[in-house]
N, C-alpha and C positions, 0 to 999 in steps of 0.2 A: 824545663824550657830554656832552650837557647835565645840571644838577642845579638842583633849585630845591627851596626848602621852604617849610613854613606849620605857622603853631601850632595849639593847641587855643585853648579859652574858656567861658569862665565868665559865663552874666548875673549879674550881683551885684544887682538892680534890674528889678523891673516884666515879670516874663515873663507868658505869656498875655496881658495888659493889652495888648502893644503891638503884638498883632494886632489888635486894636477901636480905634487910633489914639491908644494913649495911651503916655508919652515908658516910657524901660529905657536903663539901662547894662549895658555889657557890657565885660570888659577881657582882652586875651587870658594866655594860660598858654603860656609859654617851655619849661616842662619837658617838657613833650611837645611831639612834633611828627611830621607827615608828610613825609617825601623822595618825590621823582615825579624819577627821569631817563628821557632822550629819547637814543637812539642808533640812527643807520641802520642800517636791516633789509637782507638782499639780494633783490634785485630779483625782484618777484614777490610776495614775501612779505604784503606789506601792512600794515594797522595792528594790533601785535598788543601788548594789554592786559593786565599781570601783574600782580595784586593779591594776593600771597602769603597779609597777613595776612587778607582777607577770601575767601579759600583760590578768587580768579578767577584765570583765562585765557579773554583774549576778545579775538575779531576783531572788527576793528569792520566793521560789516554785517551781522553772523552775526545769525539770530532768539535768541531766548531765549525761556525757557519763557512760555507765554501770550499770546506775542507782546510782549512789553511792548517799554519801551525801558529799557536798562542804563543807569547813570547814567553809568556810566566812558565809555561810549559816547558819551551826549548829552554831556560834558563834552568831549570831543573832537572831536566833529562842530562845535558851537557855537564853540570858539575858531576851528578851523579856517576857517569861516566867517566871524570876525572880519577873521582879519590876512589875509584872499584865499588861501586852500589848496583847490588841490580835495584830495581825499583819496582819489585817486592815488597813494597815500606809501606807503615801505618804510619804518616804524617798528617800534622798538621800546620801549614805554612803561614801565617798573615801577616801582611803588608799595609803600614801605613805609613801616607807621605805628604809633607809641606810645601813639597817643590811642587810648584805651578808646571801646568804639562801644557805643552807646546806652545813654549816663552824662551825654548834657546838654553835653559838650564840644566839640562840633561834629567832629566825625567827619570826617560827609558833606562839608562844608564845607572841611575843611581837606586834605580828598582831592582836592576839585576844584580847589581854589588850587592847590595844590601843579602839579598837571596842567597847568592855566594858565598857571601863573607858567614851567616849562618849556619849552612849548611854546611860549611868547612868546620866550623867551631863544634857545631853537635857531635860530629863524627869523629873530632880530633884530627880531622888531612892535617893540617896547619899549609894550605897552600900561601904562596905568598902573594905579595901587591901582582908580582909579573903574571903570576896564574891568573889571580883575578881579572886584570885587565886582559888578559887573551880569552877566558871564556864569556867574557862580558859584550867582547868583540862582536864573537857569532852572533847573538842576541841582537847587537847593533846592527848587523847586516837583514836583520829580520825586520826589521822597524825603518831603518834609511836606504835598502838597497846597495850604495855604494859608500858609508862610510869612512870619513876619512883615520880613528882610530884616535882621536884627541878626546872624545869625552871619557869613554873607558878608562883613557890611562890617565887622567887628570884626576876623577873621582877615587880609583883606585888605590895612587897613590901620595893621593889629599895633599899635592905639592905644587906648588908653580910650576908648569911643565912649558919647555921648548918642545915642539913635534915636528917631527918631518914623515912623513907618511917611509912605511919600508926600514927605516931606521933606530925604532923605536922613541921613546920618552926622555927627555933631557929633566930632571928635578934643578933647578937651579936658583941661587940664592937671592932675592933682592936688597938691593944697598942701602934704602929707607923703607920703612912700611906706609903703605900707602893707602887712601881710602878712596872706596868708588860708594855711588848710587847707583840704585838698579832700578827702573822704571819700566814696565809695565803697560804695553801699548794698550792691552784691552783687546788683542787682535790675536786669535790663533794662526799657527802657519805650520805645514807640513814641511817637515824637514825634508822627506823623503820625495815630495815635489817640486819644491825648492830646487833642490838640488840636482832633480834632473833635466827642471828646464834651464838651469846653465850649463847643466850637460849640452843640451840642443844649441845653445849659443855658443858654445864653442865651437860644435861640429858644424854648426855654418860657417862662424868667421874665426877659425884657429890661431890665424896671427896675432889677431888686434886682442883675441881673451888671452892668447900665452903672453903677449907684453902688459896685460891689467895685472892676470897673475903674480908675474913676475915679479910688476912693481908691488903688491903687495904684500911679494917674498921680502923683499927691500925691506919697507918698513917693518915687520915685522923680527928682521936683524937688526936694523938698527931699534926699536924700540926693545929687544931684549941688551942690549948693551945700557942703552940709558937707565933703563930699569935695574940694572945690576950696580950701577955707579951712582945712585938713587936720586938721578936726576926727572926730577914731578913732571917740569914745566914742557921737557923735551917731549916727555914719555908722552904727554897730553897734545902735542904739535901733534904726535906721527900719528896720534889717534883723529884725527880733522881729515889728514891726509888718506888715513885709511876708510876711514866712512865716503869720503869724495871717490875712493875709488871702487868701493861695492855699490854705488851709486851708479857707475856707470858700468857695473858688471849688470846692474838689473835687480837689485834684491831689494830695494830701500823701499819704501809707503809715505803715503802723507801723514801716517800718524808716528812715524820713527823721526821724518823732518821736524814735524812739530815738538815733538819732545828734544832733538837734538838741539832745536834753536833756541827751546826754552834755557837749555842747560846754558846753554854759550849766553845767553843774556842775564840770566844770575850769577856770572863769574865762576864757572869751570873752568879747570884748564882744557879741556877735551871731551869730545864726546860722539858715541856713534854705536849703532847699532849691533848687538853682538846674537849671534847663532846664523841658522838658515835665513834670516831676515823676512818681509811681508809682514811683519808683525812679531810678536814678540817681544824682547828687548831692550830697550835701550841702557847702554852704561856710560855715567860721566864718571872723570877722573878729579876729585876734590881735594881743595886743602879745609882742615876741619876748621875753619871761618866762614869755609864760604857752603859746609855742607849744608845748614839749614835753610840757606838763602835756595839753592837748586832743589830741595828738595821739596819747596812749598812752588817753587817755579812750575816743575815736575809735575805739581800734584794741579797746580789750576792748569795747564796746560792739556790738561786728560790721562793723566797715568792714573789707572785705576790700582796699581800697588805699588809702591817704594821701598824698599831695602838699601841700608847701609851695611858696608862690608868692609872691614879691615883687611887687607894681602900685608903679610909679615915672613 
């Protein structure tokens, strides 16, 4: 039996924006995470696909409803493909995972690393982060459609990443370790609809979304500079500024306000909704004084789960 795993993550920076090619950080979360082992099936059996928490069992080849393609599927077919497998194989795959699914913390993403990262290990590929994150890719485009490439390569390569869509993953250093909350609207939201009804708002008013963009390309440079020079207080300004601005991109809820105002009234430096938004969510940026205090804020305000995360 092989075993591999993958975290969750949080953009803390510039989402939406850097699918219209403007830069986002993203930094992953340790406390959650996905297991994927790999153990021989007996002969005959095939490839067979055990996703407990997302309540699958699937062969791989088998139709599914619609005809579509299963992600666990392409996720498997596509590695196989990489490291030269035909998919002949007596396997047995299972997955099990901590990451809340469709909360913004890359789910999908850290299912198919996970699968990857195994599947390379059993067979000895030794692919690296960059492989992982490019076959993890495809699998994104199955699940969001248009993708911007920042969950992939953030879980992949379990580092603070700079992204600019097209130009690949920036890993880059923070100048203090910082601590966030992650709060938990109670609200599912599809990413992959999300994201295309700002597709539609853009294609109606192109100017006024490439100048929202833009300025969220802004903050998102300047918060990866503050963040390197380990300044908290700035880092946590440009996050106010950024949540005001996916505000009037379209993506924000009453229940992301109400968690964001909680934070700001327990003494955060910042705070504001991270992933496709409509739910999912929310991260404040904390000094450990004040995390207890946002954290109980958080929890009466309705966040049905809390996480505290160390970025180092």
């Amino acid at each position: 039996m092989t075993v591999a795993y993958a975290c969750g993550k949080v953009i803390l920076f510039g989402e939406h924006a850097v699918v219209y090619g403007q830069p986002a950080i993203a930094v992953p979360v340790t406390q959650v995470r996905v297991a994927a082992t790999v153990e021989d099936a007996s002969s005959g059996e095939g490839v067979t696909i055990v996703a407990r928490n997302l309540d699958v069992v699937h062969r791989l080849g088998d139709s599914i409803q619609d005809d579509g393609v299963h992600p666990l599927d392409l996720t498997v077919r596509n590695t196989f493909e990489r490291i030269g497998l035909s998919e002949g194989r007596d396997l047995l795959i299972e997955v099990s995972s901590t990451i809340p699914i469709a909360r913004g913390m890359g789910s999908g993403a850290a299912v198919a690393t996970a699968i990857v990262r195994a599947l390379s290990a059993h067979f000895g590929a030794g692919l690296t982060a960059s492989d992982v994150s490019e076959l993890v890719y495809k699998t994104e485009i199955l699940h969001h459609g248009t993708p911007s490439g920042i969950d992939n390569s953030v879980i992949a390569f379990e580092r603070p990443v700079y992204f600019v869509k097209g130009e690949g993953p920036q890993a880059f250093e923070v100048g203090q370790s910082f601590s966030l909350v992650i709060a938990d609207t109670g609200a599912s939201s599809s990413t992959r609809e999300v994201v295309r009804d700002v597709r539609d708002y853009w294609m109606a008013e192109r100017e006024r979304y490439d100048t929202l963009f833009a300025d969220v390309g802004s903050v998102a440079m300047a918060a990866r500079a503050s963040i390197a020079r380990g300044d908290t207080a700035e880092a946590g300004r440009l996050m106010n500024v950024n949540q005001a601005l996916l505000e009037e991109i379209g993506v924000s809820s009453a229940e992301i306000r109400a968690l964001v105002e909680a934070a700001r009234q327990a003494g955060d430096l910042g705070a504001k909704l991270s992933g496709a938004g409509r739910g999912g969510n929310v991260i404040a940026l904390v000094t450990p004084a004040a995390r207890q205090w946002v954290t109980a804020a958080l929890q009466s305000a309705g966040a049905i789960r809390v996480i505290a995360t160390e970025v180092v």
